[in-house]
C-alpha positions in Angstrom: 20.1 6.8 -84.8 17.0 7.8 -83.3 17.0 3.9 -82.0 20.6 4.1 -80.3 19.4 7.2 -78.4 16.3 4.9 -77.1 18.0 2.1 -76.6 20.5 4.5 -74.2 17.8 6.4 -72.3 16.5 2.8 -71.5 19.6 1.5 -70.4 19.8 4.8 -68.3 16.1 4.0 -67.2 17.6 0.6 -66.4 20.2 1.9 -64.5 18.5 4.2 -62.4 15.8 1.5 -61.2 18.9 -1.2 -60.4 20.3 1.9 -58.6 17.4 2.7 -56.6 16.4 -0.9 -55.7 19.8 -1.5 -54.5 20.0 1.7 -52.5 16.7 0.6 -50.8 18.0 -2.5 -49.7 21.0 -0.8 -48.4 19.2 1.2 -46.2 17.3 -1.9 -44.9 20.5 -3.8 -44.2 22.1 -1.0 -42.3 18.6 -0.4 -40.0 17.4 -3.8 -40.0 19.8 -6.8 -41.6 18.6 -9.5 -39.3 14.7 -9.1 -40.9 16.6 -9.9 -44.6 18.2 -12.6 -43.1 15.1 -14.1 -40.9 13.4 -14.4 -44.8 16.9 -15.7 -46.4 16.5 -18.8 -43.3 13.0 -19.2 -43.5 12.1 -18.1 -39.8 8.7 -16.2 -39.3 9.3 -12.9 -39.2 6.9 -10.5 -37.0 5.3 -8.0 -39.6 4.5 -5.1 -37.9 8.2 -5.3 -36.8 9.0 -4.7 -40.2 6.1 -1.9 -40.4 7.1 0.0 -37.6 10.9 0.4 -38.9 9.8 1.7 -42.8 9.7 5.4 -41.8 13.1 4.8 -40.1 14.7 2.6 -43.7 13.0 5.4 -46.1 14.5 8.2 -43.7 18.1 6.1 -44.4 17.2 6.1 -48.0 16.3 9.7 -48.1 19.4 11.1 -46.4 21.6 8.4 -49.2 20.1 10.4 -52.0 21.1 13.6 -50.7 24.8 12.4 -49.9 24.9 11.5 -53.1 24.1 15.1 -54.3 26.5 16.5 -52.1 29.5 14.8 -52.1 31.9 13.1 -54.4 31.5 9.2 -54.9 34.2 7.9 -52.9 33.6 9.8 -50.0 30.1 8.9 -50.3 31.3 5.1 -50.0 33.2 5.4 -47.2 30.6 7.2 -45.5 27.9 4.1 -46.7 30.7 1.4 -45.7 31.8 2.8 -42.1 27.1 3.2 -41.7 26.8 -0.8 -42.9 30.4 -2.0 -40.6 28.5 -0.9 -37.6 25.2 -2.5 -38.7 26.9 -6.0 -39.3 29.3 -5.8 -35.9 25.8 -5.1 -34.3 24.5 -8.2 -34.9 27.6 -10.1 -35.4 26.2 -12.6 -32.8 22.9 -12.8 -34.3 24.2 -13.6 -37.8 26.3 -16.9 -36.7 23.5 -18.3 -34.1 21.1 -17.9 -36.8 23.7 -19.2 -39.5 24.1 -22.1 -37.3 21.1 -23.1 -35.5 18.3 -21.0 -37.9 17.1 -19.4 -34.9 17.5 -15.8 -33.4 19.7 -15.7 -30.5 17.8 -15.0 -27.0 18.3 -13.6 -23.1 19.4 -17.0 -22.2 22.1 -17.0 -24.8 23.0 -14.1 -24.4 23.4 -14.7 -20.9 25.9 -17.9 -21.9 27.5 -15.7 -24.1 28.6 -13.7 -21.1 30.0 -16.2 -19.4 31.6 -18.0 -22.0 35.3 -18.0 -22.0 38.3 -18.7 -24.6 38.7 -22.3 -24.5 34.6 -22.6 -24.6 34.9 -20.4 -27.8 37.6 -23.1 -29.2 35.3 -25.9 -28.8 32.1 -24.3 -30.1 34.2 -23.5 -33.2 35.2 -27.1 -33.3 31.9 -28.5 -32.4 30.0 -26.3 -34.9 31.6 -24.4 -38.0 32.0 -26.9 -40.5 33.5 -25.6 -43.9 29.5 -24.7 -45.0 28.9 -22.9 -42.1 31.8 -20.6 -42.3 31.5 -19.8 -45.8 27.7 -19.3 -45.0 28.3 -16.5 -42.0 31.0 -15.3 -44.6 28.6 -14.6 -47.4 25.7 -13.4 -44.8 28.5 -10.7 -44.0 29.9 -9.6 -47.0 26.5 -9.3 -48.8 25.5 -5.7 -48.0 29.0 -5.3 -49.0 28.8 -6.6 -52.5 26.1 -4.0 -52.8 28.1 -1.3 -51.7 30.3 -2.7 -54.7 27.6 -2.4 -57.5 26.4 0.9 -56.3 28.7 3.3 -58.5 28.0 1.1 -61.4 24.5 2.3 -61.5 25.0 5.5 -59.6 23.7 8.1 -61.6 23.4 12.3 -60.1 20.2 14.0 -60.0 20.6 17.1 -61.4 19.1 19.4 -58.9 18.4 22.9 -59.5 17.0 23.7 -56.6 18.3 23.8 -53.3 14.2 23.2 -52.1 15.1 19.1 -52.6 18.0 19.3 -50.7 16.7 21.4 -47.8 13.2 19.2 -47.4 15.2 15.9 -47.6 17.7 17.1 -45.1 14.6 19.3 -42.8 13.2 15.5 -43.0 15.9 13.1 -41.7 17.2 15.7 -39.1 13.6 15.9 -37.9 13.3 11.6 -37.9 16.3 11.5 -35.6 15.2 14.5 -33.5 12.0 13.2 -32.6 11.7 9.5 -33.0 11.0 7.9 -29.6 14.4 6.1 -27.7 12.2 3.3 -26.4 11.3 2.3 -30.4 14.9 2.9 -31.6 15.6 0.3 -28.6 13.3 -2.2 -28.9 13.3 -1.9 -32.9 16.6 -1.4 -34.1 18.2 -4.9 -34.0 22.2 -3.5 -33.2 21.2 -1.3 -30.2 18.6 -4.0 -28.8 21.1 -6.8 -28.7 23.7 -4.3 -27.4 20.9 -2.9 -24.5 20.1 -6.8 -24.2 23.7 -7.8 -23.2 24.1 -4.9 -21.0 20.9 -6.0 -18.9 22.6 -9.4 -19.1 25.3 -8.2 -17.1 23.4 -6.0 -15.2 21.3 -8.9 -14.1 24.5 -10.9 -13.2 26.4 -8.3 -11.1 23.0 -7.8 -8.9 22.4 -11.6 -8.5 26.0 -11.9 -7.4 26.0 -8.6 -5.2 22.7 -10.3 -3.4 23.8 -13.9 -2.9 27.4 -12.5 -1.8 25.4 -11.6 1.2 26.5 -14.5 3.5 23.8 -13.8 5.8 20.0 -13.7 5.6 17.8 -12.8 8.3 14.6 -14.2 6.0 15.5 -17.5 7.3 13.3 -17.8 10.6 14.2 -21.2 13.3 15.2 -23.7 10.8 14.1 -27.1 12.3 16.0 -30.3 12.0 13.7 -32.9 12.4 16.8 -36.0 12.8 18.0 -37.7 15.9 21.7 -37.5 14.8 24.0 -34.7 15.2 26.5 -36.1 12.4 24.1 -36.2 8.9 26.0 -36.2 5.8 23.9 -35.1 2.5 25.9 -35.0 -0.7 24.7 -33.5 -3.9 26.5 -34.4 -7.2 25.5 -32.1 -10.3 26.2 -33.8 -13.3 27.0 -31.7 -16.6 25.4 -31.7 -19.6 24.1 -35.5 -18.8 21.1 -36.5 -21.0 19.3 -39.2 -19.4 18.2 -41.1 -22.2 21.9 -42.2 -22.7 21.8 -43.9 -19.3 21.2 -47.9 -19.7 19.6 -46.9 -16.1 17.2 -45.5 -18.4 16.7 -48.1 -20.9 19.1 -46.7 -23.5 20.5 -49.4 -25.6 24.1 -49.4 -24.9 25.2 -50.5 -21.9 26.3 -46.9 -20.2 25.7 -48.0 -16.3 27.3 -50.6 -16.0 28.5 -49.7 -12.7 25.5 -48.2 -10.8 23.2 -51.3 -12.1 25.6 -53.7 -10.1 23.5 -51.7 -6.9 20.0 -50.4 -8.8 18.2 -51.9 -6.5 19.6 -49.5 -3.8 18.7 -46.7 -5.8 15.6 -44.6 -6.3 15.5 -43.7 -10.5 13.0 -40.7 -10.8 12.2 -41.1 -14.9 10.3 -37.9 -15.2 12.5 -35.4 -14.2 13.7 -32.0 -16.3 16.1 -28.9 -16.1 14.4 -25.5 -16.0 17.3 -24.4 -18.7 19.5 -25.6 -21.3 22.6 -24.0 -19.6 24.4 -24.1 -16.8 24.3 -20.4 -15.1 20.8 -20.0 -15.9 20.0 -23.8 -14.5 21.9 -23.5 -11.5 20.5 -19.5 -10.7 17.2 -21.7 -9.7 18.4 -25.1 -9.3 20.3 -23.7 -6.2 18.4 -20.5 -4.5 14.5 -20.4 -3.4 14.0 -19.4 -7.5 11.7 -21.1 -10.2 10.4 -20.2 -13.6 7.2 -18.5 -11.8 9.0 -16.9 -9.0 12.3 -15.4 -11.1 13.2 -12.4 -8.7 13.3 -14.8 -5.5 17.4 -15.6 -6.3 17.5 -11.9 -5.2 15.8 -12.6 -1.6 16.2 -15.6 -0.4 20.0 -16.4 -0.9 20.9 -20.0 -1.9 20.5 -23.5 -0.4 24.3 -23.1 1.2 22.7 -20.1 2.8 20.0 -22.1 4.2 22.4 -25.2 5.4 24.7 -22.8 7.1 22.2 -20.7 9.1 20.8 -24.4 10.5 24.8 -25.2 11.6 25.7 -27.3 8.6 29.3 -27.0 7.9 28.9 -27.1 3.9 32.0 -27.5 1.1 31.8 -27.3 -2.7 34.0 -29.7 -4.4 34.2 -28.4 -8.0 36.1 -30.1 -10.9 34.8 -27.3 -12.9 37.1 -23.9 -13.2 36.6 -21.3 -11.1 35.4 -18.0 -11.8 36.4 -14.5 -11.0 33.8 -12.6 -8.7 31.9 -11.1 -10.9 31.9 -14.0 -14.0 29.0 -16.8 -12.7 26.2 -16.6 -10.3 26.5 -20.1 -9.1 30.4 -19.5 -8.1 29.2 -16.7 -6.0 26.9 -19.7 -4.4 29.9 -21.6 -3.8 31.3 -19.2 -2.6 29.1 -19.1 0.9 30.6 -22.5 1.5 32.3 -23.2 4.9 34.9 -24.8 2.6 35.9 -24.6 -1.2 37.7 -27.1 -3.4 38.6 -27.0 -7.0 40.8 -29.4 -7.8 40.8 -27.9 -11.8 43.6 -25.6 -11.2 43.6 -24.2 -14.9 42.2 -20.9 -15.8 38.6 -20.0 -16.1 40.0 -19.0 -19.7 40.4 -23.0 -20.4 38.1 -25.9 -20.2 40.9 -28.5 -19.7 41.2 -30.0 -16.3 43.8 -30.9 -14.3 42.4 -34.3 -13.2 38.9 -36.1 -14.5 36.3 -35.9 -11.9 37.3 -39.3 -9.8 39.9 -37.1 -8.6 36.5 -35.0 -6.4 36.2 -38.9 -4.9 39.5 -38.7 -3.3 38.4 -35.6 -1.6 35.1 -36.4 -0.5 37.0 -39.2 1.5 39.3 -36.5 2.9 35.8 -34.9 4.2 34.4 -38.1 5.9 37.6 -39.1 7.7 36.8 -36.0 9.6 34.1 -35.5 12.8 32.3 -31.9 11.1 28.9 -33.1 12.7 26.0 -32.2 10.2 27.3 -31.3 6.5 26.3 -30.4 3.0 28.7 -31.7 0.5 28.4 -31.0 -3.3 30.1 -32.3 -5.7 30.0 -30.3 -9.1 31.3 -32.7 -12.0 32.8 -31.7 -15.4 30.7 -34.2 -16.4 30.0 -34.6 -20.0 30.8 -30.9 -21.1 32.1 -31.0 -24.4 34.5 -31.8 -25.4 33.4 -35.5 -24.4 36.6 -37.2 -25.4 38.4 -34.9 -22.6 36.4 -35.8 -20.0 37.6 -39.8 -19.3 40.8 -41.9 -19.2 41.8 -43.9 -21.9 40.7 -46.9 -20.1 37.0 -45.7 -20.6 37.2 -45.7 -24.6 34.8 -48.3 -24.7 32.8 -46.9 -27.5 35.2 -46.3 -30.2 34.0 -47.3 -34.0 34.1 -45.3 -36.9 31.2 -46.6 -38.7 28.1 -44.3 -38.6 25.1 -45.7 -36.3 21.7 -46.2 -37.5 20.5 -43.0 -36.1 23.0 -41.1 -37.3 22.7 -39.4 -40.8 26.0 -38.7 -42.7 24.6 -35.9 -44.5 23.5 -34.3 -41.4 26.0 -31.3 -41.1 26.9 -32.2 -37.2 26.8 -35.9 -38.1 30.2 -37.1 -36.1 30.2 -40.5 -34.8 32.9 -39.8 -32.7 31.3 -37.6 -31.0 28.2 -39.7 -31.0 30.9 -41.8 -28.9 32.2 -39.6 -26.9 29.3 -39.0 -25.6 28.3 -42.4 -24.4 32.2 -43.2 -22.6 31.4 -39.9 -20.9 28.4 -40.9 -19.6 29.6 -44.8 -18.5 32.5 -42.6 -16.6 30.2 -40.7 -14.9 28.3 -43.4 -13.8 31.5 -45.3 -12.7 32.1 -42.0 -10.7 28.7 -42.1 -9.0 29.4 -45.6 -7.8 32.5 -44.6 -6.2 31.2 -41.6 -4.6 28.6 -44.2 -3.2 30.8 -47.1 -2.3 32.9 -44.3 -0.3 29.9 -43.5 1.5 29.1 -47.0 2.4 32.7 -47.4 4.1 32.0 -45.0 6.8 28.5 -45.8 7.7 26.7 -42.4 6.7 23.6 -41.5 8.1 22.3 -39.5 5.2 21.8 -39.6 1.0 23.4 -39.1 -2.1 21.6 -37.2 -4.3 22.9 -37.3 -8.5 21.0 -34.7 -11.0 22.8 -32.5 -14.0 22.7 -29.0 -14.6 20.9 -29.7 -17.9 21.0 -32.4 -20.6 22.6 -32.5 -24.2 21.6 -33.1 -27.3 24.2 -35.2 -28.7 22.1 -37.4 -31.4 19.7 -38.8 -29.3 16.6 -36.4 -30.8 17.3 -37.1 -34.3 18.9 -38.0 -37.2 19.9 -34.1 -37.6 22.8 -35.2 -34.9 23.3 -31.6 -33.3 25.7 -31.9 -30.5 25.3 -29.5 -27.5 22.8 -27.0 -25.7 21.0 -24.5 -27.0 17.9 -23.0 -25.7 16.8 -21.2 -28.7 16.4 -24.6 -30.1 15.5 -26.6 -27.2 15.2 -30.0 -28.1 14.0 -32.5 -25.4 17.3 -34.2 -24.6 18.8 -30.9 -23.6 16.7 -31.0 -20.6 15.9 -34.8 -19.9 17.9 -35.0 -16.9 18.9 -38.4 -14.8 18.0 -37.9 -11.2 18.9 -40.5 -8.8 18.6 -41.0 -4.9 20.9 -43.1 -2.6 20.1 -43.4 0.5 22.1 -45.0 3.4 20.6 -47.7 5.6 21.2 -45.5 8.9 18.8 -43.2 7.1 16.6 -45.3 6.2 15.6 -47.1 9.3 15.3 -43.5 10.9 12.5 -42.4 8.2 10.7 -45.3 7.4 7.9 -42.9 6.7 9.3 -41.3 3.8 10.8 -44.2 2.4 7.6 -44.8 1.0 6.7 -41.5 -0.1 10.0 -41.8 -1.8 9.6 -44.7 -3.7 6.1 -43.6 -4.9 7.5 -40.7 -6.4 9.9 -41.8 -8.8 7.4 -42.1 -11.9 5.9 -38.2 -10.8 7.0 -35.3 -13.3 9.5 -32.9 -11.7 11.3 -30.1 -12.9 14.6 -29.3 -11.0 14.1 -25.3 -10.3 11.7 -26.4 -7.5 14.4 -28.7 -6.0 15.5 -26.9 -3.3 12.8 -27.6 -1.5 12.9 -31.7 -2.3 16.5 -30.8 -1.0 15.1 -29.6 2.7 12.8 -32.1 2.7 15.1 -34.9 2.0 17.4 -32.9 4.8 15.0 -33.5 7.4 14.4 -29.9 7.8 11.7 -27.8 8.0 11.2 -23.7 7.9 8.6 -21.2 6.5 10.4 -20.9 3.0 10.3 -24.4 2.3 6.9 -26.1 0.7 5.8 -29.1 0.7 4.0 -28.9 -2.5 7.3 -28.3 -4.0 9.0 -31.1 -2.9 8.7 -34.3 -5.4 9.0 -36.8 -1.9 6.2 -35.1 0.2 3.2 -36.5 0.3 1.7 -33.2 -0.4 3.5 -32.3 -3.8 1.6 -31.0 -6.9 2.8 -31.1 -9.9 2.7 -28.2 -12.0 2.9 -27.5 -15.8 6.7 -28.0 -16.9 8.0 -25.7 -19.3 11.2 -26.1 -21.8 12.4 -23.2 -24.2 9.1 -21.4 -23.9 7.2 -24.7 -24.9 4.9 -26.7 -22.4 6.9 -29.6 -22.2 4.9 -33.6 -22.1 7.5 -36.5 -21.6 
C-alpha cells in the first residue's frame, strides 16, 4: 500500500516537472519561437539575444502560473492559444524563409516581399514547396500547438493559501510590461521587429518614390556633351535574372549564344562584372540613380540617370516588357516614370507575371523609335528576361534544351533538383541572346551613331553553383551566380571613329572587376558627357577608374 502511494506521488512529481518544462517552452515560443527554430535548423544563434529576452520568457512563465490559479482550464487555453496565434503569424514569414532556405529572412527580403505580387507568389510556391517543405513549415507551426495540447495532461493547481503569491507574481509581470524599455521590446522581440522592419520597408519605398517623382533637379549643374553629333542614340537593355556563366559568350558549355557569337568580335565582353543585389528593386534603386553600396542615401538627392539625360536635352523612353506598377509599388517604375516616353507592351496586371508578348516584341518598337528624327536619346529596354518561370519566357521554337535525363551536375536527391528547369533556364538565356542580336542588327540598319549597352538586374542561381540545384535569388543566401552578371558593349562604327581615344580605354577594361551600382557613371562616360556628379574613378572605361572592394550578401566577394 505504502508503495502505491509512492509510486503515485512520483508520478505526481513526474507530472508536475513534464508540466513545468513544457510551460517554459511555451513561454519561449510565444516571446521568442524563431531562437527554437534557429537551433532546430542549425543556424548560429546570437547568445546574448537569447540572454537579454530571459527576464521577458520567465515574466510569460510567471503570469501562466497565475492564470492557471485564477481561472478555469479552458479559458486558460484559449487565453494560451489566442497569446501563441499571434506569436506564429508574427513570424509567419520568418518560419517558411528559414524552412526553405535555412536562413533568417533580411531588409532586402523583406523589401521583395513588398513588392511581390500574386502571380510571383504562384511561382515561388511552384518553384519551392515541395511535399517536404510544406509538411516541414506545417510541423514548425503546429508545434507550440501540440504543446498547448499536452498541457492539461500534466496540469496540476497549486494550492495557494495565500493571496501574497498571487499578488507578487501579478505586482511582477505588471511591473515587466510597465517599465521594460520600447527600443528592447523592438529590436528583441522577433514578431514586433519583423513587423517594425516591414513598415520601415515601406517607409523607405514611399520616400524614394516621393524624391525621384521629382522630375526636376537643380543639383545638376551645365551638363557637357562632349560629341559632334546632335542625333546620338544610346540604348540600355537590362536583362533579368541573367547568370553569366550560362552564356557560351562566357565559356559555358552549351552553346547559349549562338546568335551574338556570329558578331563577337564587335563586341566588348566585360568578364568581371557583378550586381550590387540579388533582386530587382534593390538592384535597380543603385543601378539607376547617383547610389552605391557606400553612398545609400544618394537615390534620395540626386534623382536617376533619366533625370540626368533629360536635363542635358535627351528625349529618353522606357520600353518595358515587364508589368507595370501602381505609384507607389517599385522605385525603379517611379524612374521610368521621368521618361519623355513610356512603353509597356505587357498589358497584364502587375498582379500577374504572364506577358502579353515575349520580349522580341520591345524590338519592334525600338524600330518604331529610330524611324523617327528625336535628335539625342536614351532608350532602355527592360527585358522579362529569364524571370522565372523560364519556360514562359520563349517561343516554342526556342525549346532547344528539352531532355529529361538529369545532368551531371545535377543531384536527384537535391530537393530543388528539376532538370526542366535546369533547361529552362538555358532556352531562356539562348532567347535573350537571339534578342540582343536583333536589337543590334536594328541598330546597324539605320546607321546609329552611339552604343548598345546589355547588363541584368542581377543573376540566378539556377544549378550552376552546385549540385544542391536551388533555382532563383535570394540574398540571404547569396550564392555567386545570383550576382555574376553578363555585361556587354556594342558600339556602332559612327561612334567609334568619333572616339578613337576611348576605344582603347574600352577594350582594356573588359578583364577589370566592376560592380553595377557604380554604373551610372560608366553610363555618362560612355554618353560622352561630363558634369560635377559624374566620376571618373567610377567609371570602368576611364582611364582613371579604381577599383574598389565588391561586396555580395554582406560577403567580400573574389571572382
Amino acid at each position: 500500500m505504502l508503495g502505491l502511494e509512492l509510486k503515485e506521488r512520483n508520478k505526481k512529481y513526474i507530472s508536475y516537472y513534464i508540466y513545468y518544462i513544457l510551460l517554459f517552452l511555451l513561454s519561449y515560443c510565444i516571446i521568442d519561437y524563431t531562437t527554437i527554430i534557429y537551433i532546430l535548423f542549425g543556424i548560429n544563434i546570437d547568445f546574448s539575444h537569447v540572454s537579454s529576452l530571459l527576464i521577458p520568457i520567465f515574466s510569460m512563465y510567471l503570469f501562466f502560473i497565475l492564470l492557471n490559479n485564477l481561472i478555469n482550464n479552458t479559458i486558460y487555453k484559449i487565453i494560451i492559444f489566442i497569446l501563441v496565434s499571434i506569436s506564429i503569424i508574427g513570424i509567419l514569414p520568418e518560419i517558411i524563409h528559414i524552412a526553405i532556405f535555412d536562413k533568417p529572412i533580411d531588409y532586402i527580403s523583406m523589401m521583395t516581399l513588398a513588392d511581390t505580387n500574386k502571380s510571383e507568389v504562384y511561382d515561388f510556391i511552384e518553384t519551392y514547396i515541395s511535399l517536404k517543405v510544406l509538411c516541414l513549415i506545417i510541423l514548425l507551426i503546429i508545434l507550440p500547438y501540440i504543446i498547448i495540447y499536452f498541457l492539461p495532461k500534466y496540469s496540476l493547481k497549486i494550492k495557494v493559501k495565500s493571496w501574497k503569491f498571487i499578488f507578487i507574481s501579478l505586482l511582477v509581470f505588471v511591473s515587466f510590461i510597465l517599465t521594460f524599455p520600447r527600443a528592447y521590446v523592438l529590436r528583441e522581440i522577433k514578431p514586433i521587429f519583423l513587423y517594425k522592419t516591414y513598415k520601415q520597408v515601406i517607409t523607405d519605398k514611399k520616400l524614394f518614390i516621393e524624391n525621384i517623382s521629382k522630375n526636376i533637379y537643380n543639383d545638376y549643374d551645365d551638363i557637357i556633351i562632349n560629341s559632334n553629333s546632335d542625333n546620338n542614340t544610346y540604348v540600355l537593355v537590362i536583362g533579368e535574372s541573367a547568370d553569366r556563366n550560362r552564356y557560351s559568350l562566357y565559356s559555358y558549355e552549351r552553346n547559349t549564344s549562338p546568335y551574338l557569337a556570329k558578331i563577337k568580335d564587335e563586341l566588348y565582353i566585360f568578364d568581371d562584372v557583378i550586381s550590387p543585389h540579388a533582386h530587382t528593386s534593390s538592384s535597380l534603386e543603385k543601378i539607376l540613380t547617383f547610389a552605391d553600396l557606400r553612398n545609400k542615401d544618394l537615390k534620395y538627392k540626386y534623382g536617376s540617370i533619366i533625370h540626368f539625360f533629360n536635363s542635358a536635352g535627351f528625349k529618353t523612353f522606357w520600353l518595358s516588357n515587364q508589368y507595370k506598377y501602381g505609384n507607389y509599388d517599385a522605385g525603379y517604375t517611379a524612374i521610368a516614370n521621368a521618361s519623355t516616353e513610356k512603353i509597356y507592351i505587357n498589358s497584364n496586371s502587375w498582379t500577374s507575371n504572364k506577358t502579353t508578348y515575349y520580349d522580341e516584341k520591345l524590338v519592334e518598337e525600338l524600330e518604331n523609335i529610330l524611324k523617327n528624327n528625336y535628335g539625342n536619346k536614351l532608350i532602355i529596354l527592360h527585358l522579362f528576361g529569364s524571370h522565372s518561370p523560364y519556360s514562359k519566357r520563349y517561343p516554342k521554337e526556342f525549346n532547344i534544351y528539352n531532355s529529361s535525363h538529369f545532368l551531371a551536375n545535377i543531384n536527384p536527391e537535391s530537393k530543388f533538383a528539376n532538370v526542366l528547369h535546369y533547361n529552362a533556364y538555358d532556352n531562356s538565356i539562348v532567347y535573350t541572346d537571339f534578342v540582343l542580336y536583333k536589337i543590334i542588327f536594328a541598330l546597324k540598319q539605320v546607321n546609329i551613331n552611339g552604343y548598345m549597352l546589355y547588363f541584368s538586374d542581377h543573376g540566378e542561381d539556377a544549378g550552376t553553383s552546385d549540385k544542391n540545384v536551388f533555382y532563383g535569388h535570394n540574398e540571404a543566401i547569396s550564392t555567386k551566380p545570383m550576382y555574376e552578371i553578363p555585361f556587354i558593349l556594342w558600339l556602332s562604327e559612327k561612334y567609334k571613329n568619333e572616339n578613337k581615344e576611348k576605344i582603347n580605354s574600352i577594350a582594356k577594361s573588359i578583364h577589370k572587376s566592376y560592380q553595377t551600382d557604380r554604373i551610372i557613371h560608366t553610363i555618362i562616360d560612355l554618353s560622352n558627357m561630363d558634369n560635377t556628379l559624374f566620376k571618373k574613378e567610377d567609371s570602368i572605361i576611364n582611364e582613371n577608374y579604381k577599383e574598389v572592394m565588391r561586396t555580395y550578401g554582406g560577403k567580400e566577394y573574389f571572382k
